[in-house]
VEXFI-482973 format. One record per residue: residue in three letters; x, y, z of N, C-alpha, C, CB in turn. Coordinates in steps of 0.001 Angstrom, whole numbers. Glycine has a CB too. Layout:
N
<pt "Ala",<X,Y,Z>,<X,Y,Z>,<X,Y,Z>,<X,Y,Z>> ...
END
This chain:
200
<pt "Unk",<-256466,44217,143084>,<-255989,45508,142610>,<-255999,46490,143773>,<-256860,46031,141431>> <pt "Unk",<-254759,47455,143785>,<-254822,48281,145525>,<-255970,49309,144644>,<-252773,49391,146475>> <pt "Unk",<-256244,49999,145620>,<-257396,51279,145989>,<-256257,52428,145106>,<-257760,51731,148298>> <pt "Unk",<-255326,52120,145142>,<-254634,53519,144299>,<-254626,53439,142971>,<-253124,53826,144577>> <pt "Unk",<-254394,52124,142138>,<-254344,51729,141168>,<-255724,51676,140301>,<-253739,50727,141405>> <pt "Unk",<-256856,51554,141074>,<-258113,51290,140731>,<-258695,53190,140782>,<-258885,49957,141989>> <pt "Unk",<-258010,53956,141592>,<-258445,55530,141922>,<-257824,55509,140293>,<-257538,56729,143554>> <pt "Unk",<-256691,55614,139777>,<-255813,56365,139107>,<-256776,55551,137537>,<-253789,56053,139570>> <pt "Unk",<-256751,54535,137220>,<-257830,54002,136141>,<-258903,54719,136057>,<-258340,52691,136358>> <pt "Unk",<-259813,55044,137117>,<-261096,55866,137686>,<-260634,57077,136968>,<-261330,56061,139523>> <pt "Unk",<-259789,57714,137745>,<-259232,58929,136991>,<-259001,59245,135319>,<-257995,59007,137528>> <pt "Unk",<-258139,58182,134845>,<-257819,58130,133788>,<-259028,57920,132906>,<-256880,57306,133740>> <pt "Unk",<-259787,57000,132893>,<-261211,57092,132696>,<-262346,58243,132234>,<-261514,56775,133728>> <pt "Unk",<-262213,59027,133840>,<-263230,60306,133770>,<-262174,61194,133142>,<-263947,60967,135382>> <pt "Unk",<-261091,61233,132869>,<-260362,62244,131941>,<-260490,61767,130547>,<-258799,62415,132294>> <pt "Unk",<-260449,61183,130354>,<-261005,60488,128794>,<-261885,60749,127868>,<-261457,59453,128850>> <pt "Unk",<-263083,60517,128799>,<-264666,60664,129151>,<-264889,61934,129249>,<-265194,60017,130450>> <pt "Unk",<-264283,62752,129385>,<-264273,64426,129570>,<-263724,64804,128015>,<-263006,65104,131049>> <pt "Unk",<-262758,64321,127403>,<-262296,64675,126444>,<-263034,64070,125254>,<-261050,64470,126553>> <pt "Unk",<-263352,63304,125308>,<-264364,62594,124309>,<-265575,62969,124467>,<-264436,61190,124377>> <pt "Unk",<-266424,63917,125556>,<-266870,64842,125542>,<-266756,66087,124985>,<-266894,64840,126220>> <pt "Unk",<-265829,66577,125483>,<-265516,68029,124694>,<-265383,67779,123243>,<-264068,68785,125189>> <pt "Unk",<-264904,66367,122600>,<-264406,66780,121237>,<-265965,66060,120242>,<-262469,65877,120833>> <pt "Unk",<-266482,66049,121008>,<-267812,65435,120316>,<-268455,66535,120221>,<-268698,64306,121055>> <pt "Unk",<-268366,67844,121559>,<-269190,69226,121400>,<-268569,70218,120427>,<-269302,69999,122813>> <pt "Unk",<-267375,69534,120095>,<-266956,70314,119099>,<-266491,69831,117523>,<-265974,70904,119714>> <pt "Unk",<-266679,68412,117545>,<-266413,67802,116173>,<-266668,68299,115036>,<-266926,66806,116021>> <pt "Unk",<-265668,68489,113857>,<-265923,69327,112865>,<-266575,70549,113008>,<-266491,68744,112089>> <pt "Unk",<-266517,71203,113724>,<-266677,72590,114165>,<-266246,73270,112581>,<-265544,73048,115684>> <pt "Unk",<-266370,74730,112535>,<-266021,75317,111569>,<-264856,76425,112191>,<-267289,75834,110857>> <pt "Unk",<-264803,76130,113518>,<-263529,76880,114287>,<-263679,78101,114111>,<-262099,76582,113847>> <pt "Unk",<-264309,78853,113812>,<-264436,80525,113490>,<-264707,80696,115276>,<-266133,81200,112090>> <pt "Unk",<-265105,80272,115651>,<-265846,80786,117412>,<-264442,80674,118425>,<-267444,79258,118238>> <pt "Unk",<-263462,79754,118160>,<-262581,79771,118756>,<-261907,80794,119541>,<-262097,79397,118153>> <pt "Unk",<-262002,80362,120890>,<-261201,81407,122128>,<-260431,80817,122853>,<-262029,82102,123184>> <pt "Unk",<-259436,81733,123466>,<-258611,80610,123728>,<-258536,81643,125651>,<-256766,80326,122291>> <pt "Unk",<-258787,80921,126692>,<-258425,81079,127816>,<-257536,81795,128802>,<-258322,80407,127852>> <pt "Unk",<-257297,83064,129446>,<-256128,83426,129986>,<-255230,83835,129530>,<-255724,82818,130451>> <pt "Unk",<-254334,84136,129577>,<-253169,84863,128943>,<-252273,83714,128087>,<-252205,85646,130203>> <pt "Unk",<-252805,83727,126525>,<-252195,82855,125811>,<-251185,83340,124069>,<-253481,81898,125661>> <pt "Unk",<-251355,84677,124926>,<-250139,85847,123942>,<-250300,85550,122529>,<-248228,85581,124247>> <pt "Unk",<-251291,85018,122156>,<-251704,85089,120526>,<-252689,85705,120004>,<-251970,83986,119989>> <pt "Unk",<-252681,85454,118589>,<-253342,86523,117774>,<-254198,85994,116619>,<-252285,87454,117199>> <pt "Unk",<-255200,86000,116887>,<-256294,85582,115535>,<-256501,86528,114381>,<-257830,85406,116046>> <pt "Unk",<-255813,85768,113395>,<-255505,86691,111750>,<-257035,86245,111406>,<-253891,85927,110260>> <pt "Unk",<-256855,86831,110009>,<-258328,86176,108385>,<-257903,84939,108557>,<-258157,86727,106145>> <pt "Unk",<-258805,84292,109071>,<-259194,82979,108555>,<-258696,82097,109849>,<-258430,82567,106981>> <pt "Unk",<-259586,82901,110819>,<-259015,81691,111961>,<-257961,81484,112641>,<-258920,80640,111568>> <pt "Unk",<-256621,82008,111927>,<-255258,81306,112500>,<-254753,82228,113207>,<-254159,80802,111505>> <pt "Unk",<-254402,81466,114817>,<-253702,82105,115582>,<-252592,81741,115633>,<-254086,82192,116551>> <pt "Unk",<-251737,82982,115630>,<-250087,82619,115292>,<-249515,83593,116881>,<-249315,83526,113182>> <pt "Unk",<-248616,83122,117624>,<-247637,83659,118877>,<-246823,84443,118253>,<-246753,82590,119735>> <pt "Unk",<-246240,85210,118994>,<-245030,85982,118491>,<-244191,85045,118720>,<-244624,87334,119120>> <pt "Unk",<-243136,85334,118121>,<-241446,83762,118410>,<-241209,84217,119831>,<-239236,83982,117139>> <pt "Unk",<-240832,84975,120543>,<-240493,85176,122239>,<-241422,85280,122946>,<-239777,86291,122691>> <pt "Unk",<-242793,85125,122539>,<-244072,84403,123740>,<-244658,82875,123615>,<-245604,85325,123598>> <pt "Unk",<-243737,82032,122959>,<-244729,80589,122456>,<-244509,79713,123604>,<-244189,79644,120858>> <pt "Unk",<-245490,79123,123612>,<-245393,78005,124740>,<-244944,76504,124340>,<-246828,77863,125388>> <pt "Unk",<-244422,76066,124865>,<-243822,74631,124643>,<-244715,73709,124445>,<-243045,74129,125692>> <pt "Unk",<-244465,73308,122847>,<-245384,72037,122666>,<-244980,70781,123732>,<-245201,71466,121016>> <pt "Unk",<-246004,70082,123602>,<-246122,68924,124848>,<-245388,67703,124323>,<-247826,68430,125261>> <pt "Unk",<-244902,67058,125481>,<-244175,65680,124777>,<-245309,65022,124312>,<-243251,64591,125818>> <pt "Unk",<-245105,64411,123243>,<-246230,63341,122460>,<-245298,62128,122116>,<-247033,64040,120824>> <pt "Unk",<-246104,61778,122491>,<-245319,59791,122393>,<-246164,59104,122238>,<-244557,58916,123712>> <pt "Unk",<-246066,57560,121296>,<-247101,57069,121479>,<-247066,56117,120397>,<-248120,57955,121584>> <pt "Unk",<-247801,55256,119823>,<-247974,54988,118931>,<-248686,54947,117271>,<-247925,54657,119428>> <pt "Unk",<-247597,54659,116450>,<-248427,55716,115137>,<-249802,54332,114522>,<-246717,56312,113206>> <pt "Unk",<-250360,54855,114104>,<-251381,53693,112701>,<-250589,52958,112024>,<-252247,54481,111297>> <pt "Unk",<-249569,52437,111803>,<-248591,51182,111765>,<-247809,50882,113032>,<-247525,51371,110657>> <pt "Unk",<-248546,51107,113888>,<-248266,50375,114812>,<-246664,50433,116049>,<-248415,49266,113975>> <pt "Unk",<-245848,51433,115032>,<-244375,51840,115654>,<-244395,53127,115977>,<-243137,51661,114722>> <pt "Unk",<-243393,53125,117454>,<-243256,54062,118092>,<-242977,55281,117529>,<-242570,53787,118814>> <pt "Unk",<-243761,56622,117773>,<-243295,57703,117233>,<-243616,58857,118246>,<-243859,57867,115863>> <pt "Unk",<-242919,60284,117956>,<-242109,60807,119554>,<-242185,62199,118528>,<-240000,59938,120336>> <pt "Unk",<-243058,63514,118743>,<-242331,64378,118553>,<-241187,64794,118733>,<-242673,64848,118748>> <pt "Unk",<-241027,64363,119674>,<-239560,65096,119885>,<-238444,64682,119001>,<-239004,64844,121315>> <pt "Unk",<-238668,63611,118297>,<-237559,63087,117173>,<-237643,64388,116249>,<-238018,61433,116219>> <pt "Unk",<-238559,65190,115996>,<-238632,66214,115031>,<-238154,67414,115527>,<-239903,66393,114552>> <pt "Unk",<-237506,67738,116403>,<-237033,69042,117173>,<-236116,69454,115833>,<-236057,68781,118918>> <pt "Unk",<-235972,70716,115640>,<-234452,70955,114635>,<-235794,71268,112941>,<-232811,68637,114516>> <pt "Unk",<-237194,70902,113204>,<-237831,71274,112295>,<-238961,71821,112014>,<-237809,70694,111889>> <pt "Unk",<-240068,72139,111425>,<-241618,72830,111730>,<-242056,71563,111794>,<-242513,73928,110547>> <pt "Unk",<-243343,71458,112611>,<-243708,69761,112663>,<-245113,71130,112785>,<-242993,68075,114308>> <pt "Unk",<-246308,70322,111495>,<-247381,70526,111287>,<-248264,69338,111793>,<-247430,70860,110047>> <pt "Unk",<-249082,69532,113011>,<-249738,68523,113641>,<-251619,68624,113251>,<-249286,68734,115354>> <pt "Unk",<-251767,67660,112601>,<-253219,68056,112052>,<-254055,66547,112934>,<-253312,68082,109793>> <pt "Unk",<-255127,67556,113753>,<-256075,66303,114651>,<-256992,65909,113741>,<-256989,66788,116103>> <pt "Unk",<-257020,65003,113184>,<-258294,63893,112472>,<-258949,62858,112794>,<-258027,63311,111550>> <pt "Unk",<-259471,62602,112125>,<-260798,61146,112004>,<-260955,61075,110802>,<-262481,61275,112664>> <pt "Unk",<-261823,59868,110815>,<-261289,59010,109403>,<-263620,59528,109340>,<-260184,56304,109640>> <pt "Unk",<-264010,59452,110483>,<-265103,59663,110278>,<-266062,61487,110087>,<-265399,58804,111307>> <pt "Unk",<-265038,61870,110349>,<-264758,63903,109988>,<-265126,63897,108744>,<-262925,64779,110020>> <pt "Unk",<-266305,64655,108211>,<-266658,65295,107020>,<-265552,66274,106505>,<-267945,66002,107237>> <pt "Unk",<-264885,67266,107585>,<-264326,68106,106863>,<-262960,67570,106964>,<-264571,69480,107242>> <pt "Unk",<-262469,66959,107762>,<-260969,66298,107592>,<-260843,65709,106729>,<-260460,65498,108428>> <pt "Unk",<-262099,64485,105724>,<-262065,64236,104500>,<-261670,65558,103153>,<-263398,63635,104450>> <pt "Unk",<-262242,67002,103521>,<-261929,67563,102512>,<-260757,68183,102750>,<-262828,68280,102080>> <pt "Unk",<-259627,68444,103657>,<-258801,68551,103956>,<-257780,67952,103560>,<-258964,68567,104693>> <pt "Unk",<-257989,66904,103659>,<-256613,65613,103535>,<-255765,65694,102066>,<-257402,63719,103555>> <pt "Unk",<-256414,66426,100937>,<-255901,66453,100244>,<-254625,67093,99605>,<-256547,66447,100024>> <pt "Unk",<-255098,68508,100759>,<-254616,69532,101096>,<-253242,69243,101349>,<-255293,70072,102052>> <pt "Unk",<-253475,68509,102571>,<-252166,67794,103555>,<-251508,67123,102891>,<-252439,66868,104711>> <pt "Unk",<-252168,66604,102069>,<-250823,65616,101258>,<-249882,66424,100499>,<-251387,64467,100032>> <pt "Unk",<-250350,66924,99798>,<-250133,67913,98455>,<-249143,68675,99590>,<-251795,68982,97552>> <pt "Unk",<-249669,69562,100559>,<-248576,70758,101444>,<-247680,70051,102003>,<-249193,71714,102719>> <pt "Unk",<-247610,68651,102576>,<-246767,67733,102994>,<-245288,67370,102073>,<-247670,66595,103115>> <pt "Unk",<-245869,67178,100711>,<-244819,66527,99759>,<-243926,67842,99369>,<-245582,65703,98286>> <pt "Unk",<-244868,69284,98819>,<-244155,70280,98423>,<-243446,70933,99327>,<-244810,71032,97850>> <pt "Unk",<-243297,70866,100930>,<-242608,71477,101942>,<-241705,70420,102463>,<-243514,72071,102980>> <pt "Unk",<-241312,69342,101815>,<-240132,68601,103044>,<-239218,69089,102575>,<-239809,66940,103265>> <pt "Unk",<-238382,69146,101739>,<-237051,69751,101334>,<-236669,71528,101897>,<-237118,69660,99556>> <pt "Unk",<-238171,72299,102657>,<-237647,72816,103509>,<-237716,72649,105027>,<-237853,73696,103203>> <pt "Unk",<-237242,71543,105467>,<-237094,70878,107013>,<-238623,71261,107655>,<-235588,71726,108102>> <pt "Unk",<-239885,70387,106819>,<-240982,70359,107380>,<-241310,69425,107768>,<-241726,70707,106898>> <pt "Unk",<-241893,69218,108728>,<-242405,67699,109266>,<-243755,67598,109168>,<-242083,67344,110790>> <pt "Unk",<-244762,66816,108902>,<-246339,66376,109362>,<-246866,65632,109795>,<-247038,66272,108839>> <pt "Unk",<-247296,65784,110902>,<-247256,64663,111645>,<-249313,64674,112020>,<-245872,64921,113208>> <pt "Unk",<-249745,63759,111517>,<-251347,63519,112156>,<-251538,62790,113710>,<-252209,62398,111025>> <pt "Unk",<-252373,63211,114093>,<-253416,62602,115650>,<-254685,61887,115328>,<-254084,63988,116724>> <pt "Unk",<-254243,60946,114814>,<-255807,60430,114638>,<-256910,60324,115939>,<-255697,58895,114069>> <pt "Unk",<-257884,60862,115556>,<-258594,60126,117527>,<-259980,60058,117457>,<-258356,61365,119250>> <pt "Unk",<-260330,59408,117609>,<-261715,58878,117801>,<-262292,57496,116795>,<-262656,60200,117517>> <pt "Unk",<-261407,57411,116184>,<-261390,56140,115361>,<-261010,54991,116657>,<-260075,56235,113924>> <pt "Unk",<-261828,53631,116904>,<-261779,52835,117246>,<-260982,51800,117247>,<-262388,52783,117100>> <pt "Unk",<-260696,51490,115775>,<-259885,50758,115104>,<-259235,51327,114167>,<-260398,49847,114684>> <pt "Unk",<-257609,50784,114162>,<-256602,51316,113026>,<-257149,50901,111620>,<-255022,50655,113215>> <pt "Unk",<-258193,50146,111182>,<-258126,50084,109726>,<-258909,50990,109322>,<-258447,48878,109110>> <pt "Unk",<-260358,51871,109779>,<-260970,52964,109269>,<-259785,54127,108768>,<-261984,53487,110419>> <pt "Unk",<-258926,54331,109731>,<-258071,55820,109515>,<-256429,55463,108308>,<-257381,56463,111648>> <pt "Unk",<-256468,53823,108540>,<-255224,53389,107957>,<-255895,53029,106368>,<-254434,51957,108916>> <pt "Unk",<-257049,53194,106065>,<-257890,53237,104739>,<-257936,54604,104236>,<-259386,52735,104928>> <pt "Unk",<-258330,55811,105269>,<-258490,57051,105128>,<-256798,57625,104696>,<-259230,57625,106557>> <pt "Unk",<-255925,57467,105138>,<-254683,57525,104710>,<-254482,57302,103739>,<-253999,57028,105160>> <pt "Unk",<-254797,55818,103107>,<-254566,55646,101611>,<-255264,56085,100701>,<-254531,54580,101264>> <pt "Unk",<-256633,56941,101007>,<-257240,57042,99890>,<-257128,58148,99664>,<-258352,56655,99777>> <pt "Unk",<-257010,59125,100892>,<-255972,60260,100494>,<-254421,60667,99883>,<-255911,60674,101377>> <pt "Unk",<-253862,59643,100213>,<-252415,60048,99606>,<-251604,60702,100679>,<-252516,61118,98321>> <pt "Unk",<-251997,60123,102009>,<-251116,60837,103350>,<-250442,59718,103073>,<-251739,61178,105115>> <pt "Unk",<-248955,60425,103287>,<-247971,59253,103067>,<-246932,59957,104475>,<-247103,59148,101068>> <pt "Unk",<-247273,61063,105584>,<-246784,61007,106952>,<-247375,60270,108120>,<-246737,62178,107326>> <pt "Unk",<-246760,60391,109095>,<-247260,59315,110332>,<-248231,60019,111001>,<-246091,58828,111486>> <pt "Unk",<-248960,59320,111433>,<-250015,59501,112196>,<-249697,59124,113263>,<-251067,59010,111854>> <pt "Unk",<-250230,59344,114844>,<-250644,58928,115768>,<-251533,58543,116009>,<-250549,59322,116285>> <pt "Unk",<-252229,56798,116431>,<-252952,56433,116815>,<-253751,56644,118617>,<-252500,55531,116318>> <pt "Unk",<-254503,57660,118287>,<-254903,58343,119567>,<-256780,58218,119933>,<-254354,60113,119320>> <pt "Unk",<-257293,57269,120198>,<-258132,56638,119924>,<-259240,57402,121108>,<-257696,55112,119909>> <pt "Unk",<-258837,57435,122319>,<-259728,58278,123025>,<-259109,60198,123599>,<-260062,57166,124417>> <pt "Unk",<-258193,60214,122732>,<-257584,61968,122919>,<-256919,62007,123946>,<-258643,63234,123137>> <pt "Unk",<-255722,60957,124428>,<-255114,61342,125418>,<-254134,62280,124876>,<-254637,60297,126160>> <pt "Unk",<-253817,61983,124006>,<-252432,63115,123506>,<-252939,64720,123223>,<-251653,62514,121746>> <pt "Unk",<-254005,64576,123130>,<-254600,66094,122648>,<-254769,66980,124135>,<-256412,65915,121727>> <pt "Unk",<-255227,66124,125924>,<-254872,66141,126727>,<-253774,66537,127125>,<-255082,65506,126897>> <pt "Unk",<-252898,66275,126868>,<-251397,67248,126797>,<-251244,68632,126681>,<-250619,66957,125696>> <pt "Unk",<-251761,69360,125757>,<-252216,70435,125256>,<-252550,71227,126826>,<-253509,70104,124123>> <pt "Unk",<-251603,72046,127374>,<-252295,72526,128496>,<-252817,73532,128350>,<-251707,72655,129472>> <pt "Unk",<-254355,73862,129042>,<-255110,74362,128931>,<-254977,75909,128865>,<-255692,73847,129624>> <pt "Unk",<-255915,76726,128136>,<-255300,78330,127647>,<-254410,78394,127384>,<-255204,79366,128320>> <pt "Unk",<-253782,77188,126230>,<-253044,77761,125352>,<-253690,77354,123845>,<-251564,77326,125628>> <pt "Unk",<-253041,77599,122562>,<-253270,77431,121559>,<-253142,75896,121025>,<-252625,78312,121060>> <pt "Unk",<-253939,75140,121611>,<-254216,74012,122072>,<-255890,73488,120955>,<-254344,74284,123953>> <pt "Unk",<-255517,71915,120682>,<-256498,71790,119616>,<-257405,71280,120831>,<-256158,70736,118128>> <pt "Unk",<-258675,72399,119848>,<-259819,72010,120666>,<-261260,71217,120052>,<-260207,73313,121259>> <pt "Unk",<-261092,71104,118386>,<-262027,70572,117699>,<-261287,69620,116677>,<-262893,71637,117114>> <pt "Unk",<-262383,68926,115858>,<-261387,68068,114944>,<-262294,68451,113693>,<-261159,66165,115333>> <pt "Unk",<-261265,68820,112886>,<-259869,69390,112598>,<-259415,70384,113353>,<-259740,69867,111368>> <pt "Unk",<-258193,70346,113785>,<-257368,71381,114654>,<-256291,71237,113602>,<-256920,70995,116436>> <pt "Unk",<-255002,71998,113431>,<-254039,72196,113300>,<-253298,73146,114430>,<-254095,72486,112166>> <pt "Unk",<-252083,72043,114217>,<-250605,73555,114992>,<-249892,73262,114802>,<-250115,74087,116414>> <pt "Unk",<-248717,74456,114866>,<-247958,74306,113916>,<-247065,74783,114937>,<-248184,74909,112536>> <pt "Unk",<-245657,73671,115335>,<-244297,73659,116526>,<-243609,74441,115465>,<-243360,71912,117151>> <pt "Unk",<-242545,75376,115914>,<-241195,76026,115288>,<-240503,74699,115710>,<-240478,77697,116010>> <pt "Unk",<-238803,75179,115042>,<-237711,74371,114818>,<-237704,74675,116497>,<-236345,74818,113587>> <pt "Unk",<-237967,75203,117698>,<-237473,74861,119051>,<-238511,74088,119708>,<-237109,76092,119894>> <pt "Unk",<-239012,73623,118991>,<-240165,72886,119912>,<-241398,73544,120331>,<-239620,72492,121181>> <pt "Unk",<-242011,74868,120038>,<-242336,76125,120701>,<-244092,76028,119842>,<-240978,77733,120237>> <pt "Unk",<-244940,76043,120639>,<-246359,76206,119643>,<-246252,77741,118910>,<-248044,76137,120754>> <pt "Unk",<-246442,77457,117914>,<-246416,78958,116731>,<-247244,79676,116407>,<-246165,78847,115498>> <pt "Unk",<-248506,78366,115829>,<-249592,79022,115350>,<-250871,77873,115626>,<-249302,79484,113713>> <pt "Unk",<-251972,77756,115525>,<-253302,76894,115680>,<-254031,77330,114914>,<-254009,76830,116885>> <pt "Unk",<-255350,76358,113899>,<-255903,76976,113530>,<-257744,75617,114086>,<-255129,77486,111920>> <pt "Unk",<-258389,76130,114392>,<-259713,75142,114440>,<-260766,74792,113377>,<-260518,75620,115378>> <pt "Unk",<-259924,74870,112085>,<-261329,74459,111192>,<-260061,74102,109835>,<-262951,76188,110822>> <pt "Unk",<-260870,73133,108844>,<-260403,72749,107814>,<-259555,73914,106944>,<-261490,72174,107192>> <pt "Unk",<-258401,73097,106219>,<-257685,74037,105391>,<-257275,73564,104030>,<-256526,74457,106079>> <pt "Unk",<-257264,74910,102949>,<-257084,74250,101681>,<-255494,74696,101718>,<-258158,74813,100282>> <pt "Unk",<-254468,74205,100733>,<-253572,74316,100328>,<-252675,75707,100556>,<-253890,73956,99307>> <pt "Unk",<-254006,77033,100150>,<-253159,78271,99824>,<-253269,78327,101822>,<-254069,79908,98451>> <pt "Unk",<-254489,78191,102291>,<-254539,78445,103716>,<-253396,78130,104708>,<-255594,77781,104150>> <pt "Unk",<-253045,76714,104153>,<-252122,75806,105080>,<-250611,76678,104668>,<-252162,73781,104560>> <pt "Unk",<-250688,76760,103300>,<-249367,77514,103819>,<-249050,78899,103985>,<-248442,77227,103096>> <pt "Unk",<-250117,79611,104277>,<-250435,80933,105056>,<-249770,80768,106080>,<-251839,81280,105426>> <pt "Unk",<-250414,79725,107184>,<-250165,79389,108196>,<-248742,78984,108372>,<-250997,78603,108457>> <pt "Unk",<-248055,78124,107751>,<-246366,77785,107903>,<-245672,78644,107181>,<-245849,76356,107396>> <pt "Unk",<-245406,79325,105850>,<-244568,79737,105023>,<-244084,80485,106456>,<-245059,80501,103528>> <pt "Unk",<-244342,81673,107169>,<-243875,82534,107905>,<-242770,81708,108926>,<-245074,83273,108550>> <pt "Unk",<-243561,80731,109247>,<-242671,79818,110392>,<-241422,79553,109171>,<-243667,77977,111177>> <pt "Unk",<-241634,78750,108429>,<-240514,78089,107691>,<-239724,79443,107160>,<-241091,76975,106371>> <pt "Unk",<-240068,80403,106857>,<-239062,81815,107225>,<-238248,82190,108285>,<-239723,82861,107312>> <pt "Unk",<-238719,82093,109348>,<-237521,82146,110511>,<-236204,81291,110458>,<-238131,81710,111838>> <pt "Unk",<-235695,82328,111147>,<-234264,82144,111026>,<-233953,82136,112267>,<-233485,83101,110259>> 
END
């Protein structure tokens, strides 16, 4: 193996290892403490959620990857809609009381061009989170994201998930909208989108 190939593994590694750090110091957090870094032009409402104005949002990150059945899935196939991205674990106390939420806000918002898309991460194996799916009644795709590289994407000081449960919520341009760091019930979750799914 060359010395570059073995640096860049090394690398990839201690970035991993850093993130599976951070999300262990913050697992199931209750997200109320949430700050967000540098000039990241948002605004923390009641109840946690920071929402951008529409002409300061920053560009959600390409996410690619593979979902918990195993086939390729690509935000970017969802451009043209709100794509609600909720970070879970199948081993999350409060993402368990959540999920129900998600299903229920999932089914009653597609007919207005909503998308939901989950990050699973820290689950080891696809059958803990691909059990947690069914016993909730998530019937959108997940991403199988096992040590948080995709949450890595998320560049730093912005409205970027930093605990699990995170939510955020992309506009129809691809654009981060809103974040929130702690579990949500039904009326909460669509606090958080109805406004997005209002724009015009």
């Amino acid at each position: 193996m060359s010395f570059g190939r073995a640096s860049r593994r090394r690398f990839t590694l201690l970035a991993a290892t850093a993130v599976a750090g951070a999300l262990t110091l913050t697992a199931c957090g209750d997200g109320n403490k949430a700050q967000g870094g540098g000039n990241t032009n948002f605004v923390t409402g009641s109840g946690g959620i920071s929402t951008v104005a529409k002409g300061e949002r920053p560009e959600a990150p390409k996410l690619q990857g593979k979902g918990l059945d195993g086939k390729p899935l690509d935000l970017a196939d969802y451009k043209g809609k709100v794509v609600v991205l909720n970070v879970w674990g199948s081993w999350c106390g409060p993402c368990r009381l959540e999920a129900k939420y998600f299903a229920k806000v999932s089914e009653e918002t597609a007919d207005q061009g909503v998308q939901f898309l989950g990050i699973n991460t820290r689950d080891a194996q696809r059958d803990p989170a691909v059990n947690f799916e069914k016993d909730y009644g998530i019937t959108y795709p997940s991403f199988f994201d096992p040590i948080g590289k995709l949450i890595l994407r998320f560049p730093k000081g912005t409205v970027n998930p930093q605990a699990i449960p995170s939510t955020v919520v992309v506009d129809r341009d691809g654009k981060i909208a809103a974040r929130t760091l702690q579990p949500l019930d039904a009326e909460q979750l669509h606090e958080m989108i109805d406004p997005i799914i209002a724009e015009k």
